[in-house]
SEDRENRO-432103 format. One line per field, with one value per residue: residue number from 1; residue in one letter; x, y, z of N, C-alpha, C, O in turn. Coordinates in steps of 0.001 Angstrom, whole numbers. Each point is the difference from the previous one (the first is absolute). Layout:
<bavexs>
num <- [NUM | ...]
residu <- [A | ...]
npx <- [X | ...]
npy <- [Y | ...]
npz <- [Z | ...]
capx <- [X | ...]
capy <- [Y | ...]
capz <- [Z | ...]
cpx <- [X | ...]
cpy <- [Y | ...]
cpz <- [Z | ...]
opx <- [X | ...]
opy <- [Y | ...]
opz <- [Z | ...]
</bavexs>
This chain:
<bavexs>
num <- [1 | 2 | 3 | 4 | 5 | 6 | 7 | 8 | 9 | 10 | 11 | 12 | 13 | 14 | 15 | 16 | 17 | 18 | 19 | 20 | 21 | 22 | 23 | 24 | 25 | 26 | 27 | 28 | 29 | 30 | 31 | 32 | 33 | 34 | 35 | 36 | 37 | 38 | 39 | 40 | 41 | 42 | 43 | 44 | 45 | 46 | 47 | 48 | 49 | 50 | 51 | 52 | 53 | 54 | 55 | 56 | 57 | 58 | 59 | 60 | 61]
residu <- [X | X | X | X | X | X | X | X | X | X | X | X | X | X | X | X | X | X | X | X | X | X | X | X | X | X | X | X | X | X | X | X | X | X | X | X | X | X | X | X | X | X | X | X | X | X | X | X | X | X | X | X | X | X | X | X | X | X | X | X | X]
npx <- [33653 | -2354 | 1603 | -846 | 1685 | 750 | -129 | 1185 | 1549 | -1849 | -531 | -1879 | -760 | -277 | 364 | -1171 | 1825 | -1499 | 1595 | -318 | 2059 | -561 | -1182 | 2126 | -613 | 1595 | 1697 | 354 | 1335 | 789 | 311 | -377 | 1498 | 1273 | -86 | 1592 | 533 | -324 | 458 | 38 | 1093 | -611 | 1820 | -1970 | -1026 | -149 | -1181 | 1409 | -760 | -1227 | -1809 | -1179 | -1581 | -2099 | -1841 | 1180 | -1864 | 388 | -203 | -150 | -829]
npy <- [31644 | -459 | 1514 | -1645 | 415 | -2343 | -1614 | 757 | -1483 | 356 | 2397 | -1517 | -93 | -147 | -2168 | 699 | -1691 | 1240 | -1087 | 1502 | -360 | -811 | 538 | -181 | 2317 | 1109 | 718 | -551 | -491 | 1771 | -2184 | 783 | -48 | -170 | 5 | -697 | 2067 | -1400 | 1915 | -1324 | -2414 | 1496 | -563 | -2107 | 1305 | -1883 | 1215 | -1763 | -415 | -1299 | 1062 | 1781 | -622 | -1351 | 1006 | 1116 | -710 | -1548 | 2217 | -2080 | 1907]
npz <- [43595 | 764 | 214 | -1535 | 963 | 1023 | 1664 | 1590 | 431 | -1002 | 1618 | 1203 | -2368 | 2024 | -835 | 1213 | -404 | 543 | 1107 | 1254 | -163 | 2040 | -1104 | -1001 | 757 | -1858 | 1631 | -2640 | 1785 | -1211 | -803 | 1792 | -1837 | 2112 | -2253 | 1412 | -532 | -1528 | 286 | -1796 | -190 | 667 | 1482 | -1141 | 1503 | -616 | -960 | 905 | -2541 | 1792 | -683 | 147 | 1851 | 1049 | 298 | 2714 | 600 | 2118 | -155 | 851 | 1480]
capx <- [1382 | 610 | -72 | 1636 | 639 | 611 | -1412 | -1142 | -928 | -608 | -1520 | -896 | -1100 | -961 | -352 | 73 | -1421 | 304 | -1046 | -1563 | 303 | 186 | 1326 | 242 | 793 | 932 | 937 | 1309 | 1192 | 1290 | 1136 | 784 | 1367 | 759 | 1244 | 970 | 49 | 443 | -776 | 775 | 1418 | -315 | -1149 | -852 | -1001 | -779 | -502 | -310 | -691 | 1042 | 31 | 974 | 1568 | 752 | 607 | 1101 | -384 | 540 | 1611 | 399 | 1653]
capy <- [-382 | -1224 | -622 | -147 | 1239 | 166 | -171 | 842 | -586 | 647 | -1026 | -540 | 122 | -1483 | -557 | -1742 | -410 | -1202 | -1536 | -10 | 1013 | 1934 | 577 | 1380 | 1287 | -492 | 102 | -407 | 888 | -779 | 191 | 1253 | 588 | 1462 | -379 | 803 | -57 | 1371 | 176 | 1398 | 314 | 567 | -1014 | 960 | -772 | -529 | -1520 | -851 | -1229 | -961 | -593 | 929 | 350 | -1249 | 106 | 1071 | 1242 | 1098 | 23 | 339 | -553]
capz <- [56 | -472 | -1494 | -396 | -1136 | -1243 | -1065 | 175 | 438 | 1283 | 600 | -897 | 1001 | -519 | 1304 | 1087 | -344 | 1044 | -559 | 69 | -1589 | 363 | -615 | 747 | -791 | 488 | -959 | 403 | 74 | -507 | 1115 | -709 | 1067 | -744 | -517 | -829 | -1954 | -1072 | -769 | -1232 | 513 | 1317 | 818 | 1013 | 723 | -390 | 512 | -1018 | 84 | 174 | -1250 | -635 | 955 | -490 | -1531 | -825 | -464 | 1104 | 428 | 1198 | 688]
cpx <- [214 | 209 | 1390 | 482 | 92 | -1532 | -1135 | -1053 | -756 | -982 | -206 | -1473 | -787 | -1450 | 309 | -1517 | -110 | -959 | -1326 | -256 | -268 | 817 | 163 | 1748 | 1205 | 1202 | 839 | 1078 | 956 | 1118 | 788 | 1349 | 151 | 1405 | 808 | -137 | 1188 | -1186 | 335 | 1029 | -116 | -138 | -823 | -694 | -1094 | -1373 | -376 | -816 | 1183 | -310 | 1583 | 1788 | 654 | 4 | 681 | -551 | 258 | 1714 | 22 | 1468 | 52]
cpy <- [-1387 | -200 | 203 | 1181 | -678 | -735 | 579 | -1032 | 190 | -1277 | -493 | -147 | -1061 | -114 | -965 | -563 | -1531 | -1242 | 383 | 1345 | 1093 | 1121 | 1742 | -50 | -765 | 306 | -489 | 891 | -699 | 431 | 1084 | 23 | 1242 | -276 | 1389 | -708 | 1050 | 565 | 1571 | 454 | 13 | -837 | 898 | -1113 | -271 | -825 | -850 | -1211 | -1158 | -594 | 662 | -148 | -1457 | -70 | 428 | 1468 | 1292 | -79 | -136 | 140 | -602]
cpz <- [-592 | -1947 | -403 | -662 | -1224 | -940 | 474 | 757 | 1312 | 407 | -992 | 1220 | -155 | 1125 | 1193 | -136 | 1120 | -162 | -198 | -907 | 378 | -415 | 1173 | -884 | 579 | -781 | 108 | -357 | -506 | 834 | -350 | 1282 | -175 | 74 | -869 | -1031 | -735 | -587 | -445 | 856 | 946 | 852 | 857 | 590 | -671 | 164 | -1315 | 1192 | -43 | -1680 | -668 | 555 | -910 | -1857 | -813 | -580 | 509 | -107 | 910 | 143 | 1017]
opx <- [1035 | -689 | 865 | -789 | -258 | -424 | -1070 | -1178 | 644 | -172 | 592 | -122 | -201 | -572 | 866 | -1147 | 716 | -1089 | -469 | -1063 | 124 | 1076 | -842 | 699 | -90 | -174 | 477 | -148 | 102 | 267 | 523 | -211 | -445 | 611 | -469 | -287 | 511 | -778 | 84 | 54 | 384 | -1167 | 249 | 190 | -571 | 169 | -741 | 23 | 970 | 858 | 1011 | 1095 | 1007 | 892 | 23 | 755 | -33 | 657 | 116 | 897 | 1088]
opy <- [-379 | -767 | 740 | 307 | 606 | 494 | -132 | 348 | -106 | -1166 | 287 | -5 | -392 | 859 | -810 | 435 | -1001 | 52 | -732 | 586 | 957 | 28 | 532 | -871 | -758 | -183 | -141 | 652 | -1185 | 1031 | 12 | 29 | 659 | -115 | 718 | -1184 | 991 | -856 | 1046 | 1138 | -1150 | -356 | 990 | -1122 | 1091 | -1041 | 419 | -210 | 80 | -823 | -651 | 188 | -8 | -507 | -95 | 838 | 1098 | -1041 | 1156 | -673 | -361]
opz <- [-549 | -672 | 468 | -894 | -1040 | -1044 | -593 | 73 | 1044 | -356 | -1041 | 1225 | -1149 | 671 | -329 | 103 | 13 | -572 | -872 | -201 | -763 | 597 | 724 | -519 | 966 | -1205 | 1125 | -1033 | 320 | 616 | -1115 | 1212 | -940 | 1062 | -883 | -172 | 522 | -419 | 643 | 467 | 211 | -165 | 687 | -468 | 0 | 634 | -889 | 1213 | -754 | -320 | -261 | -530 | -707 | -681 | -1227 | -492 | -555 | 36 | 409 | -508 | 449]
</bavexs>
């Protein structure tokens, strides 16, 4: 669930790497809303990334 409709932005996968450099598995999540939109006329429920909502890329109503 966590990825944007409109850039597609999802998980990412990395590590935690802590002072004594141990490392272990770890993901970061993009902030994703579920925001009404237009999308092909229509308003629908959505989920955009807060990147997309503030750069205008989302119609919100």
């Amino acid at each position: 669930m966590a990825k944007c409709k409109i850039c597609n932005k999802s998980v990412a996968f990395g590590y935690k790497l802590s002072h004594s450099h141990r490392r272990s598995n770890r993901t970061w999540k993009p902030n994703v809303k579920r925001v009404k939109a237009i999308v092909n006329g229509t308003p629908r429920r959505i989920y955009a990334c807060t990147r997309c909502i503030r750069s205008g890329k989302v119609n919100a109503l």
